[in-house]
FIDOVEX-190070 format. One record per residue (C-alpha): residue number from 1; residue in one letter; x, y, z. Coordinates in steps of 0.25 Angstrom, whole numbers, plus 5000, padded with zeros to 4 digits. Example, Ala and Ser with C-alpha at 12.3 -4.5 7.8 and 13.67 -1.06 7.14 Angstrom:
REM FIDOVEX-190070
REC   num   residu   east   north     up
REC     1        A   5049    4982   5031
REC     2        S   5055    4996   5029
//
This chain:
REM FIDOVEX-190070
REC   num   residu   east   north     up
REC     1        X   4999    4877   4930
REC     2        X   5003    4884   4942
REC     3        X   5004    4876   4955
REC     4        X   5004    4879   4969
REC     5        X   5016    4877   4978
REC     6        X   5017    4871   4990
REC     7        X   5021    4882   4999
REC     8        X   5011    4891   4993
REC     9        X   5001    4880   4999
REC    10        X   5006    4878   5012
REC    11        X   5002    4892   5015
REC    12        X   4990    4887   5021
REC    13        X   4998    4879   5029
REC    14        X   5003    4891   5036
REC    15        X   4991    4899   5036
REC    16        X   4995    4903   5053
REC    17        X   5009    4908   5048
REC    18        X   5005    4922   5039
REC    19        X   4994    4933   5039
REC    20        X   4987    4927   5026
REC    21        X   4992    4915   5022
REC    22        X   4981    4907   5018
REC    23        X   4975    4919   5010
REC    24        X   4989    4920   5003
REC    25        X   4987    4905   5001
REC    26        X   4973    4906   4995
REC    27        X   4978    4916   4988
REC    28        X   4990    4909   4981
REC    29        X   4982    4897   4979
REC    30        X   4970    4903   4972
REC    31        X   4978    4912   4965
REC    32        X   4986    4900   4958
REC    33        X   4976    4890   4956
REC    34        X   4964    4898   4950
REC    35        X   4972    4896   4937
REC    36        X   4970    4881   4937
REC    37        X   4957    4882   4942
REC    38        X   4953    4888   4930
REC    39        X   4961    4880   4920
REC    40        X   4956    4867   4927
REC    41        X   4942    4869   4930
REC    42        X   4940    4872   4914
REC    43        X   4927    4863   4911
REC    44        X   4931    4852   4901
REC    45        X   4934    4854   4885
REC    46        X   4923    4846   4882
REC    47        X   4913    4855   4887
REC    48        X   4918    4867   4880
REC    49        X   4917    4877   4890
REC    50        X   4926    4887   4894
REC    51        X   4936    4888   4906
REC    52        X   4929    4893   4917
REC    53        X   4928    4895   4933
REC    54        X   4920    4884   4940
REC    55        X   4906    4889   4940
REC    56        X   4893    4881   4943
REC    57        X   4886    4891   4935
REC    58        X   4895    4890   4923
REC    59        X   4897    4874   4922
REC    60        X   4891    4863   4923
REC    61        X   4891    4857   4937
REC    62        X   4897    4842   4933
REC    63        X   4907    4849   4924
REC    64        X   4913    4858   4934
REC    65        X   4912    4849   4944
REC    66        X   4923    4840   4935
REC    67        X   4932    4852   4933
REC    68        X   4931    4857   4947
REC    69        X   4937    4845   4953
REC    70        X   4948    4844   4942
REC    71        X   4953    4858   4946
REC    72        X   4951    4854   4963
REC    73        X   4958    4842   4959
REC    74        X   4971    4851   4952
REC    75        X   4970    4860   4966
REC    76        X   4973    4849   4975
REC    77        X   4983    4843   4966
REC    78        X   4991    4854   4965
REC    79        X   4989    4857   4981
REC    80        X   4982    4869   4978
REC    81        X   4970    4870   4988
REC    82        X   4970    4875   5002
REC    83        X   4961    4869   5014
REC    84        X   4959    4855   5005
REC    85        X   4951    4851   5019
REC    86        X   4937    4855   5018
REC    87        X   4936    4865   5033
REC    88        X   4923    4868   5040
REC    89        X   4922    4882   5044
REC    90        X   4932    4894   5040
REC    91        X   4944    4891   5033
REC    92        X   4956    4899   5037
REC    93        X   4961    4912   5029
REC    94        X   4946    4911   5021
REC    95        X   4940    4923   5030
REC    96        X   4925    4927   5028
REC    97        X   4924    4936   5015
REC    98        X   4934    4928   5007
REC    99        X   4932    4931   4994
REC   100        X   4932    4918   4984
REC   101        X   4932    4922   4970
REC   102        X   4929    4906   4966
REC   103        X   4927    4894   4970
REC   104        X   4938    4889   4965
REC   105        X   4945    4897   4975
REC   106        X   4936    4892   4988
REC   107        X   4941    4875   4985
REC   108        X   4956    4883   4983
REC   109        X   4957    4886   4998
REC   110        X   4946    4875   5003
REC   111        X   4936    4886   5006
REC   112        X   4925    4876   5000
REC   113        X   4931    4865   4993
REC   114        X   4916    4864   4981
REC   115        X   4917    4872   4969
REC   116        X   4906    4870   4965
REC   117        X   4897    4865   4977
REC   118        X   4892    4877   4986
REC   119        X   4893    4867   4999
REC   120        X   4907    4861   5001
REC   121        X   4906    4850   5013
REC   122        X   4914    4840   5020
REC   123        X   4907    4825   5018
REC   124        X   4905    4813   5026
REC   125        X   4918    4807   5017
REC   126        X   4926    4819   5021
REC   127        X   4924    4818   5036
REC   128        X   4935    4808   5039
REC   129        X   4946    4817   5032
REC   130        X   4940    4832   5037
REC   131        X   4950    4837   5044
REC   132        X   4941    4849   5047
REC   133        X   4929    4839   5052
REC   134        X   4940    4832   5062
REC   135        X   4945    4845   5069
REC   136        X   4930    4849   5070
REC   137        X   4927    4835   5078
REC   138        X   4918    4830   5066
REC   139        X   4915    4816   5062
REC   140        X   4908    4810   5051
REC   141        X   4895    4812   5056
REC   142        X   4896    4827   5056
REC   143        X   4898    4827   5040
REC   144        X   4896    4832   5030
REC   145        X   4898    4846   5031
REC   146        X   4897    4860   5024
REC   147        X   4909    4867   5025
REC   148        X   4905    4878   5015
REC   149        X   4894    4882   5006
REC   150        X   4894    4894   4995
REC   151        X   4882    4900   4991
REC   152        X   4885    4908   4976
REC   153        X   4871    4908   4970
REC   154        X   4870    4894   4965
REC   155        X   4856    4891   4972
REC   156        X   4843    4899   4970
REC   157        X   4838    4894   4985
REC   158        X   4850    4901   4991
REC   159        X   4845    4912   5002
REC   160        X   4858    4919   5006
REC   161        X   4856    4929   5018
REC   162        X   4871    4932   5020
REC   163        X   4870    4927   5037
REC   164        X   4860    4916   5034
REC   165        X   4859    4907   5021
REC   166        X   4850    4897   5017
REC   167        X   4857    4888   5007
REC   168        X   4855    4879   4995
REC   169        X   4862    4865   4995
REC   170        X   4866    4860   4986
REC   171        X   4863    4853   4972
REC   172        X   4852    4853   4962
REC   173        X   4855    4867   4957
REC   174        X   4858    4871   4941
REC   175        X   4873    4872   4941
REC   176        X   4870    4880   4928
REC   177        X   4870    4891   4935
REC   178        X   4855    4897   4936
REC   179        X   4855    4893   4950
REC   180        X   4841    4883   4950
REC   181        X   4839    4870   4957
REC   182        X   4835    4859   4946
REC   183        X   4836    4848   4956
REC   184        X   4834    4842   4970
REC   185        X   4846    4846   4981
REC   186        X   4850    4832   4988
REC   187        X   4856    4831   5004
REC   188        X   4868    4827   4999
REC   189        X   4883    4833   5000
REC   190        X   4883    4847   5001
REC   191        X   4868    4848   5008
REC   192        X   4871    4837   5015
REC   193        X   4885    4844   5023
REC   194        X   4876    4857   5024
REC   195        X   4863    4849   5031
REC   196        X   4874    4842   5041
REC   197        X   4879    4856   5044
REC   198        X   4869    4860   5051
REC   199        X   4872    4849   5062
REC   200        X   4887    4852   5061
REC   201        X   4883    4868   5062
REC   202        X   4877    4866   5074
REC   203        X   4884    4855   5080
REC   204        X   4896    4857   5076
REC   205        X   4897    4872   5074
REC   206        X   4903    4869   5059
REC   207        X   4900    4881   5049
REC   208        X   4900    4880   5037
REC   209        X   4908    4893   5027
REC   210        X   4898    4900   5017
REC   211        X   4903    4906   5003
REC   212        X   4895    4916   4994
REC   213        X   4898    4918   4979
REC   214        X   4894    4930   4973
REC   215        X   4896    4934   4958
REC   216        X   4911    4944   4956
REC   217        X   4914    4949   4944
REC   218        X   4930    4949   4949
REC   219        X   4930    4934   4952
REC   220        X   4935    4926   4941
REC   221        X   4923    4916   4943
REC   222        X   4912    4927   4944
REC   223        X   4911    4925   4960
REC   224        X   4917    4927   4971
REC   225        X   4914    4919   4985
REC   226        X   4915    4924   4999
REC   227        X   4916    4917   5011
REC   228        X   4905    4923   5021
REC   229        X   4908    4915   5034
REC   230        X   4904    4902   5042
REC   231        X   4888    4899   5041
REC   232        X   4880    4888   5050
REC   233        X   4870    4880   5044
REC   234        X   4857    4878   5052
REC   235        X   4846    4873   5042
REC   236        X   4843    4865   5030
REC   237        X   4829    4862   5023
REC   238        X   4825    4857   5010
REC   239        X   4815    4864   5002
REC   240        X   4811    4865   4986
REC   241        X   4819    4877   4979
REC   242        X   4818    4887   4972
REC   243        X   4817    4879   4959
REC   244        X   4809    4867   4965
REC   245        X   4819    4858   4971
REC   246        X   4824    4853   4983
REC   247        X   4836    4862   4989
REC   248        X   4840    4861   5003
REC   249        X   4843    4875   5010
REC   250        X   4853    4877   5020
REC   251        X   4852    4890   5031
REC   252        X   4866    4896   5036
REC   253        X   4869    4905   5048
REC   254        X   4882    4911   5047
REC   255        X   4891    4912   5058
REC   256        X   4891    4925   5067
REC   257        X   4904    4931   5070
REC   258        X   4910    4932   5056
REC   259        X   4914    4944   5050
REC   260        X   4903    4949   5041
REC   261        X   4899    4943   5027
REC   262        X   4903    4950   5014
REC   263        X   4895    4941   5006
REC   264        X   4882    4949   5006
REC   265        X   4892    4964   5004
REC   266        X   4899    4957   4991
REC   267        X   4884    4955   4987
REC   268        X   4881    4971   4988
REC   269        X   4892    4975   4980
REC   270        X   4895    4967   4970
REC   271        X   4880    4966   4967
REC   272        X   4877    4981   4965
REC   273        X   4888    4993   4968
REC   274        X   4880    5005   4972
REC   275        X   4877    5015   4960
REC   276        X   4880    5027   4968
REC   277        X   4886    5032   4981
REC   278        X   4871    5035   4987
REC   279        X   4870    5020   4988
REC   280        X   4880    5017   4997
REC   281        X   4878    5019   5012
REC   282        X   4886    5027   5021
REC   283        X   4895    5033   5010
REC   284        X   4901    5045   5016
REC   285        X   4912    5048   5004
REC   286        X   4911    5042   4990
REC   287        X   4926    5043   4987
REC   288        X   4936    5048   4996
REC   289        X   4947    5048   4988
REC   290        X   4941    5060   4981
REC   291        X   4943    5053   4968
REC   292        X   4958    5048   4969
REC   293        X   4954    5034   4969
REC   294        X   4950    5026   4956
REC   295        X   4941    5023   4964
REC   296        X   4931    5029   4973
REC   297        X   4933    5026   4988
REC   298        X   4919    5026   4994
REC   299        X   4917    5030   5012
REC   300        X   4906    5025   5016
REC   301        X   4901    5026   5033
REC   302        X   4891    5019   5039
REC   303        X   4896    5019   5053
REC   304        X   4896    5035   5058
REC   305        X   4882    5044   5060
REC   306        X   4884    5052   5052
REC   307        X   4896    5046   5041
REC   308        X   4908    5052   5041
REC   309        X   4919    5051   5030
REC   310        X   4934    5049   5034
REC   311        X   4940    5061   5039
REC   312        X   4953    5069   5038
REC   313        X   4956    5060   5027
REC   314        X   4962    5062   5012
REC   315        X   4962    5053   5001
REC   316        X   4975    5052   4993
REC   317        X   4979    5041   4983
REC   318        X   4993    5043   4982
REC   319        X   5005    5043   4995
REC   320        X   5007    5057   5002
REC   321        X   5021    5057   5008
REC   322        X   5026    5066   5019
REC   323        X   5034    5077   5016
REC   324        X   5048    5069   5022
REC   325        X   5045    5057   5013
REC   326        X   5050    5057   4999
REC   327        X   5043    5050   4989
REC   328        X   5049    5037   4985
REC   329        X   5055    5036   4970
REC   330        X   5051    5030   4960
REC   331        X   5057    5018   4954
REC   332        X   5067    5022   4945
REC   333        X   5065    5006   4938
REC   334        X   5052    4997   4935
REC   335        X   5052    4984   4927
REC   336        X   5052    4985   4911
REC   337        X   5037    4977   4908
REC   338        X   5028    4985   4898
REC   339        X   5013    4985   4900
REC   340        X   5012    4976   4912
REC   341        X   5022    4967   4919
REC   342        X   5019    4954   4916
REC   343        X   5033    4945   4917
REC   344        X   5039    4945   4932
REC   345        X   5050    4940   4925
REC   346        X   5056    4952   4918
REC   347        X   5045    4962   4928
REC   348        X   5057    4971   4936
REC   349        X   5045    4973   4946
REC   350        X   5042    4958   4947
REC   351        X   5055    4955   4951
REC   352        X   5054    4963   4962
REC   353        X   5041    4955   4966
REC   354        X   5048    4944   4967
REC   355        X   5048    4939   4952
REC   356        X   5033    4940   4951
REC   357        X   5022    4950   4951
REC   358        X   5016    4953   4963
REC   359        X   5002    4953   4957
REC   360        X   4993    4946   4948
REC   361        X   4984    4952   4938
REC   362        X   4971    4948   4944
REC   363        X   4960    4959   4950
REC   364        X   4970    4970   4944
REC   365        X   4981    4965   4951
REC   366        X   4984    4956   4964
REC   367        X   4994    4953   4973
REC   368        X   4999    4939   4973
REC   369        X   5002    4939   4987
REC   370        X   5009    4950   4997
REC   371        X   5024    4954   4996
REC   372        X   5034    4963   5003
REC   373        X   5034    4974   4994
REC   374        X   5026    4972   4981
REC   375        X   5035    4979   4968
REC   376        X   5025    4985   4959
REC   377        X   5030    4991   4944
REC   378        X   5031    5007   4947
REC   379        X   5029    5020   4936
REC   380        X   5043    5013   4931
REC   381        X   5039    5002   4927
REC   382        X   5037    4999   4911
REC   383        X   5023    4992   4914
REC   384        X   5010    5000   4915
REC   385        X   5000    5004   4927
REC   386        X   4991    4991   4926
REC   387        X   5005    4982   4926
REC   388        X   4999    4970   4938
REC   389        X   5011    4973   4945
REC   390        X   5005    4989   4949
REC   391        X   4994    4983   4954
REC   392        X   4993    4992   4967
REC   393        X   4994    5007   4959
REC   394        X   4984    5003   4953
REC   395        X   4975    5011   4963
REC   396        X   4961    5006   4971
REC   397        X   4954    4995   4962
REC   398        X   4943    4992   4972
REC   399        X   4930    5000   4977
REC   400        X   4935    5004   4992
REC   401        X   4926    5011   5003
REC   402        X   4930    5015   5016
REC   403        X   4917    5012   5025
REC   404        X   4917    5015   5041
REC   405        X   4919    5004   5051
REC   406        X   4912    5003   5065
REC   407        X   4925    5003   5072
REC   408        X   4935    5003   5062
REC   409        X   4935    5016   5056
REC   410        X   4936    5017   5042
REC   411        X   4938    5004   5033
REC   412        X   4938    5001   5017
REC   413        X   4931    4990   5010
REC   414        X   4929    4987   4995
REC   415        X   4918    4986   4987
REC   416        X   4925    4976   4977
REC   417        X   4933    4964   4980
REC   418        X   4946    4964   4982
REC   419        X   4953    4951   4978
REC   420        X   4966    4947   4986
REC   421        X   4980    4954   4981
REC   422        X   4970    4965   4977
REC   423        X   4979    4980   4980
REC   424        X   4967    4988   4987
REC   425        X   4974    5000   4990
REC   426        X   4987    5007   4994
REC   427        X   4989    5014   5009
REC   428        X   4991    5028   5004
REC   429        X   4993    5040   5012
REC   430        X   5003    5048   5018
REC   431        X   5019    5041   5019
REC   432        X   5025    5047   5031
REC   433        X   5039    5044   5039
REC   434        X   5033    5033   5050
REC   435        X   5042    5042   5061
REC   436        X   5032    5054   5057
REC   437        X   5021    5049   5062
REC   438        X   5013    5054   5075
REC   439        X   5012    5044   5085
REC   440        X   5002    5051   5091
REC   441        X   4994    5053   5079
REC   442        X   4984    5045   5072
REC   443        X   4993    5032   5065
REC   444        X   4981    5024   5061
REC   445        X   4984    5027   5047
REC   446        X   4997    5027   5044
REC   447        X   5002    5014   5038
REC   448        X   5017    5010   5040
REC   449        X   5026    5008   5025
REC   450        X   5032    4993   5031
REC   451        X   5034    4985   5020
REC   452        X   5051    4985   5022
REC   453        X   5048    4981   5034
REC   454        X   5037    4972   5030
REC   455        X   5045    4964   5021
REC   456        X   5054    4961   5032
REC   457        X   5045    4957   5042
REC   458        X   5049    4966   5052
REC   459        X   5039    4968   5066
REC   460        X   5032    4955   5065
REC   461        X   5029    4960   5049
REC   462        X   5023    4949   5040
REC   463        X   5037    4949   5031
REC   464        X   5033    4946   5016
REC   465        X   5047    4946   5008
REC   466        X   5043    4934   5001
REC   467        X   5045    4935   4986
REC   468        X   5050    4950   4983
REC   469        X   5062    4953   4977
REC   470        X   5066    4966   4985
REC   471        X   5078    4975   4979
REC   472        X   5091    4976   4986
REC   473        X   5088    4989   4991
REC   474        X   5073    4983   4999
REC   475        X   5083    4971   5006
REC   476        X   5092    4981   5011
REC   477        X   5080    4990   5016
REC   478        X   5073    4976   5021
REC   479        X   5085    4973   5030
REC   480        X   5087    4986   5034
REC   481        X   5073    4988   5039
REC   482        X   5067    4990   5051
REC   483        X   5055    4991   5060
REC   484        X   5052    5004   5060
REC   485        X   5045    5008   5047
REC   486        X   5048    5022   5041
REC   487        X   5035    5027   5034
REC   488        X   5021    5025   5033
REC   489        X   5009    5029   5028
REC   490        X   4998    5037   5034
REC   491        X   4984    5038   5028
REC   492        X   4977    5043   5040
REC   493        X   4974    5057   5034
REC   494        X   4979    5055   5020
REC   495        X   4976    5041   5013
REC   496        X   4967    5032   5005
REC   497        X   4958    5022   5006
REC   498        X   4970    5014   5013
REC   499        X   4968    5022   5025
REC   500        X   4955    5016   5029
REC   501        X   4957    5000   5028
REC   502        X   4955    4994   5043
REC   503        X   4965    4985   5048
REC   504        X   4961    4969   5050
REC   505        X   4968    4958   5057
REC   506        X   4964    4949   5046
REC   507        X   4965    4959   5033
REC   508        X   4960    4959   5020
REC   509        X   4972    4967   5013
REC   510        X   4988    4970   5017
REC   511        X   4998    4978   5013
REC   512        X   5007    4977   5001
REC   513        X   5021    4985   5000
REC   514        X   5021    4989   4987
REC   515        X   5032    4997   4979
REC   516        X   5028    5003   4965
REC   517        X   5033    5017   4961
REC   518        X   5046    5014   4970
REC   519        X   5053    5006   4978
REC   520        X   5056    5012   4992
REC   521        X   5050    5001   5000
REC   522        X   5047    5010   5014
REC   523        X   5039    5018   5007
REC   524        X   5029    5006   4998
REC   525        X   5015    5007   4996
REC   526        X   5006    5000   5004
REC   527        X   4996    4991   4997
REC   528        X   4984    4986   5002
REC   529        X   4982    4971   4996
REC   530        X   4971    4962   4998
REC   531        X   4974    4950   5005
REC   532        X   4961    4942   5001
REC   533        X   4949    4944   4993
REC   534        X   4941    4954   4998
REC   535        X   4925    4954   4996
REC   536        X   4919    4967   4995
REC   537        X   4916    4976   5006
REC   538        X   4926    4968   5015
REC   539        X   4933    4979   5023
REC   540        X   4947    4979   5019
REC   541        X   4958    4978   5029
REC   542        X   4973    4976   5033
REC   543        X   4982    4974   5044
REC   544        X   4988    4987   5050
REC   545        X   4999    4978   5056
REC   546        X   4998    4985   5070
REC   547        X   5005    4975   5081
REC   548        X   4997    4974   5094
REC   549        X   5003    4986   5104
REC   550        X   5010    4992   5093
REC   551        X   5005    5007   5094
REC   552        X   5010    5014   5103
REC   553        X   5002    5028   5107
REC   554        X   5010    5041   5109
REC   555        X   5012    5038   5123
REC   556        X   5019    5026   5120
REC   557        X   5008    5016   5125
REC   558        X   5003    5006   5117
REC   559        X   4990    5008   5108
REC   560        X   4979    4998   5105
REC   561        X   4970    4998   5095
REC   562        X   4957    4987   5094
REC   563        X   4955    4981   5079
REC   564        X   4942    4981   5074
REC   565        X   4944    4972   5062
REC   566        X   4935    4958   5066
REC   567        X   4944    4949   5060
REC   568        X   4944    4935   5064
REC   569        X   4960    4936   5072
REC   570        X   4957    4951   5076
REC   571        X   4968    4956   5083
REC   572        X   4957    4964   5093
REC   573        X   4967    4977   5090
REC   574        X   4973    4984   5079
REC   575        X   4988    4988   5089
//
């Protein structure tokens, strides 16, 4: 069994101190437990039935209920849960969209501590040791309250209008799975915290968070969650369902001022992909990579009268290099594994990772967790092009479209979900020597190579040394380093799909150094990774790194640039 060590734990005790610690965390920790949640929440020998995920709709409700507690009960023991205090309102580093591909994942990180109840709530017994309820100024009086409901198809009476929901307590349904009431609901537990929120709603300006499951074939229980913000509840009645018995409904406002929902867009795609491109609005290309891609690349303009596609703009999907840079050489060595590496032990490329591999097999491959310089097994290598450790040459994987923003130019979002560690794309274009550049042409595009200094945190950069074994001959080049970077790349007039993802103060991917075919560090690939799970239709975004009054003008004054992104810590400008 593998267990969770302490200092991987106190992560969240840091969450101020780095740029996505908590993620990391959630990461970490779902990462390693799933694996005991699977093996202990097998249903009993005696009822002959199979090792499965947790499911209302697969088990029988007093079964699972047993097996359910036996595997929370292993978590805390092994001090593998976050957030153990239930929390009213948002919980830090779960942004609206977060994507939960269980249950079993939400009562990891104390997003909503039921596995099987759709309404999680703090009781009466509770209030004398909520921490949350103290700091709010609540007494006893004020409980029990809902800190979180998940509505995923379970009741028939459910009305779901995305802004507005009118929900069904709880109780008295068939946990078989078709979905009908066979009893009476009582005004008890659950109903009970949602009934008393609407006096704490009011009153007391308490939310309460809002989950939605939807069926995904790339979740490993069938379903995948996703936070959709902070709702108020405003009414309750009673009334005779659907199948003739007493439910009690429950009307939700959410929230103005959240970024928009997702919710009702994952529904779209995943329900139906449109049969041809005559279906989809606004399309003003159908692949602008002319066929290089795998996979088409869709543009698509809903913004301009009339729509115009990109312009000035080729589509490569290999590095150009200017005619005063030589191309790298190849490695002349590669590790020895056949077929695929699968021992770090005797892996020659594992080594160089740190004694490990840097990704793990699920989704076609995903990074474990961000690294200085990622080595990957190059054309030297003994192993063959689907070995886990060439996880990013394996080209795009995911439907892409670039779509036009209101203010933001040009942006890239996916049709499919992108699970966190996913590799999305690399930033290709034109490598050019950094002292080549115009400075009073259009920079916008061009991406510095920075991973030297990168790795030694140098100008205020997030140093990620950690666990790679670098050669001799990087040490020397890390020490010997300075602030000035010597080439970048430019996709402004020559690129990919790279080229078009926006910049966010609080992004969704960043970028990896990765080396492959050689080893010449200056010049490593840029890989864009995703830093959570990313629903569909999310635009995709990463940090340009700009420090404010950085950019200075040809005239030597300084430039400014507002930032358009809308996250929550917005900056207000991109330099």
């Amino acid at each position: 069994m593998v267990l969770l060590c302490s200092d991987e734990l106190s992560d969240a005790a840091s969450a101020r101190s780095s740029r996505y610690p908590l993620r990391k965390t959630i990461a970490r920790v779902v990462e390693k437990v799933e694996p005991q949640l699977n093996k202990v929440s097998k249903i009993p020998k005696k009822r002959k039935l199979e090792m499965q995920p947790l499911s209302a709709d697969d088990v029988v409700h007093n079964v699972v209920a047993d097996s359910t507690k036996s595997a929370y009960a292993l978590m805390l023991r092994i001090h593998a849960t976050l957030n153990t205090e239930k929390r009213v309102g948002p919980i830090p580093g779960i942004d609206v969209g977060h994507q939960f591909f269980s249950r079993a994942e939400m009562v990891v990180v104390g997003f909503h501590h039921h596995w099987l109840s759709g309404i999680d709530y703090i009781g009466r017994t509770g209030a004398a040791t909520c921490k949350s309820g103290k700091e709010l100024g609540l007494s006893g009086d004020h409980f029990p309250i809902t800190v979180s409901i998940v509505l995923s198809g379970q009741y028939e009476d459910d009305l779901d209008n995305c802004e507005e929901i009118v929900y069904t307590g709880q109780g008295g349904n068939n946990l078989l799975g078709d979905k009908r009431q066979i009893s009476d609901q009582e005004m008890a537990r659950g109903n009970l915290g949602l009934k008393a929120s609407i006096y704490n709603c009011m009153h007391n300006k308490l939310p309460v968070r809002v989950v939605r499951g939807h069926k995904c074939t790339s979740s490993y229980v069938g379903k995948v969650y996703t936070y959709d913000g902070l709702y108020m509840v405003n009414d309750y009645w009673a009334e005779k369902g659907v199948s003739g018995f007493t439910v009690y409904k429950f009307r939700l406002k959410r929230l103005d001022g959240q970024p928009p929902l997702t919710t009702n867009q994952v529904s779209f795609i995943r329900g139906r992909i449109p049969k041809s491109l005559s279906e989809i609005r606004g399309l003003v290309n159908g692949d602008i990579t002319g066929g290089l891609e795998d996979i088409p690349i869709l543009v698509t303009n809903l913004v301009d009268e009339p729509p115009i596609s990109p312009l000035d703009f080729v589509y490569i999907k290999d590095m150009k290099f200017s005619k005063n840079i030589s191309r790298p050489t190849i490695a002349s060595r590669g590790c020895n594994c056949q077929g695929a590496c699968t021992d770090p032990r005797s892996c020659a490329c594992a080594k160089l990772n740190g004694g490990d591999f840097p990704y793990v097999h699920r989704d076609g491959g995903r990074l474990v967790e961000p690294k200085a310089v990622v080595f990957e097994c190059g054309p030297n290598c003994g192993c063959g092009p689907r070995c886990v450790n060439k996880t990013s040459q394996n080209g795009l994987k995911f439907r892409l479209e670039i779509f036009r923003t209101p203010k933001k130019g040009w942006g890239v979002r996916s049709w499919d979900y992108i699970p966190s560690g996913s590799a999305v794309c690399e930033y290709i274009g034109v490598v050019k020597r950094t002292d080549d550049l115009d400075p009073a042409g259009d920079n916008s595009y061009v991406i510095d190579i920075d991973c030297l200094q990168t790795m030694m945190g140098l100008n205020g950069r997030e140093s990620r040394l950690r666990d790679v074994c670098l050669p001799s001959y990087l040490k020397k080049l890390g020490e010997e380093a300075s602030e000035s970077v010597p080439f970048c790349i430019d996709g402004g007039k020559t690129g990919n799909v790279a080229r078009f993802i926006n910049h966010s103060c609080q992004p969704n991917l960043f970028i990896q150094c990765v080396l492959s075919s050689h080893h010449d560090i200056k010049l490593a690939r840029l890989m864009l990774i995703a830093a959570d799970n990313i629903p569909p239709l999310k635009e995709l975004s990463y940090d340009y790194g700009y420090g404010i009054d950085s950019v200075l003008g040809p005239d030597g004054k300084i430039r400014q640039m507002p930032c358009f992104c809308g996250a929550q810590d917005c900056r207000k400008r991109l330099y």
